[in-house]
N, C-alpha and C positions, 0 to 999 in steps of 0.2 A: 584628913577630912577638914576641919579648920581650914589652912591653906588654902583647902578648896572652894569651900566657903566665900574668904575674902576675896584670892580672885575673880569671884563670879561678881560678890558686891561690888568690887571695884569697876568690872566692866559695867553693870545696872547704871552705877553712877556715871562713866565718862557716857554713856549715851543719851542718858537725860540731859546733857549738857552741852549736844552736840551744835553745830550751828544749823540755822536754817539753809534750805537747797535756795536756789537761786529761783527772783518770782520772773515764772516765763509766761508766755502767750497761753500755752494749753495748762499751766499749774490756776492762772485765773480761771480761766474757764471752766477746769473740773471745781473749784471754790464758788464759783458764783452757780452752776449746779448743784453742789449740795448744798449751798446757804438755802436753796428754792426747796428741799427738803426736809433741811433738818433745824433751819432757821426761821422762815418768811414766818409759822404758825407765833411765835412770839415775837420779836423784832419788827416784822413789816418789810414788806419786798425792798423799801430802801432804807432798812435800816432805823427808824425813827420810831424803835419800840411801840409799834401801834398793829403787833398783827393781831389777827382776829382772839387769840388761846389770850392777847393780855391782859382784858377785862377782865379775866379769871386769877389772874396775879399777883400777890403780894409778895415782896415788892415786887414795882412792874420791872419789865427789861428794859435796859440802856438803852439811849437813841444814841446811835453809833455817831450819826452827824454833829452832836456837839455834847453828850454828858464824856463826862471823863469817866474813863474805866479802871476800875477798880485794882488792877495787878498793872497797870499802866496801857502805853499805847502801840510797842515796839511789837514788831511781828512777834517774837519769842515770849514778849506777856499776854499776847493775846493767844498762842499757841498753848501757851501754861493753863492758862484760863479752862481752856477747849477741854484742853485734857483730866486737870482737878475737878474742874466747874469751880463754884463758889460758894462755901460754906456761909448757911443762915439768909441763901437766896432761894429762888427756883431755877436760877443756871446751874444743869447738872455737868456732868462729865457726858462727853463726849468719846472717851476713850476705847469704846468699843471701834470706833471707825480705826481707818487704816491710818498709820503716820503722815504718809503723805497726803489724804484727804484732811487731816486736822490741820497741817501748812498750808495748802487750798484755800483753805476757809479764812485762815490767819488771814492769809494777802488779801481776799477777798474782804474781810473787814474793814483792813486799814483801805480798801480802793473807795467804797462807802465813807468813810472819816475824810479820806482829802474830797469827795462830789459832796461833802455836806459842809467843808470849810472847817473843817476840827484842825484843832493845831495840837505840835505833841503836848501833853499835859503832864505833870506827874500823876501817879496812881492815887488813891486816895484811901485814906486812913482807916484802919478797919474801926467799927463798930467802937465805942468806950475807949477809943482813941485822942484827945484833945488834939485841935489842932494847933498848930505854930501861933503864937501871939507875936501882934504889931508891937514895935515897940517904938512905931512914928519917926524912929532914928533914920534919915538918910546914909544911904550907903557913901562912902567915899569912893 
């Protein structure tokens, strides 16, 4: 039973791990149909945290076109995202959707990040986290 057990964890694990499919013409396209469902209400058709549910928000949602996001910017952080949400916001999980629709949506975000001029960013530091201090030393 044990045995059993860990080979099951094991597999749970290498699949959460696995890489993204490759972003094709019909994977955008089912992503930018569900972002129109399951996104435009907070976000805004182009992403610029202004749909109509944000007014009701705290904190509001990310404008994809230039805040940095929070688990980062790569498809698989944003894929993370989808799937967790984000603890101490109002981005829930997404996880009831299918896998492939959560990849959808990923590619479909970062398409909205390069039509708004975002460049990669690191993620940013959760909550009671200080950030990095200057210490005005130039790099060599």
């Amino acid at each position: 039973m044990r045995n059993t057990l860990i080979a099951a964890l094991t597999c749970v694990s290498l699949t959460a791990f696995a890489a993204p499919p490759a972003s094709t013409p019909a994977l955008l396209a089912k992503g930018k149909a569900s972002y129109g469902t399951n996104c435009v209400p907070c976000h805004g058709e182009q992403g610029h945290g202004d749909g109509p549910a944000a007014v009701a928000l705290n904190p509001k949602p990310r404008d994809y076109t230039k805040d940095t996001l929070k688990n980062g910017d790569k498809v698989e952080d944003i894929f993370k995202t989808l799937t967790e949400g984000l603890k101490g916001t109002t981005m829930v999980s997404f996880a009831h959707l299918p896998e492939e629709e959560r990849w959808a949506l990923a590619y479909h975000v970062t398409e909205l990040r390069k039509a708004g001029g975002a460049g990669t960013a690191a993620a940013v530091p959760d909550a009671g986290t200080a950030p990095a201090k200057k210490t005005g030393k130039a790099k060599k």
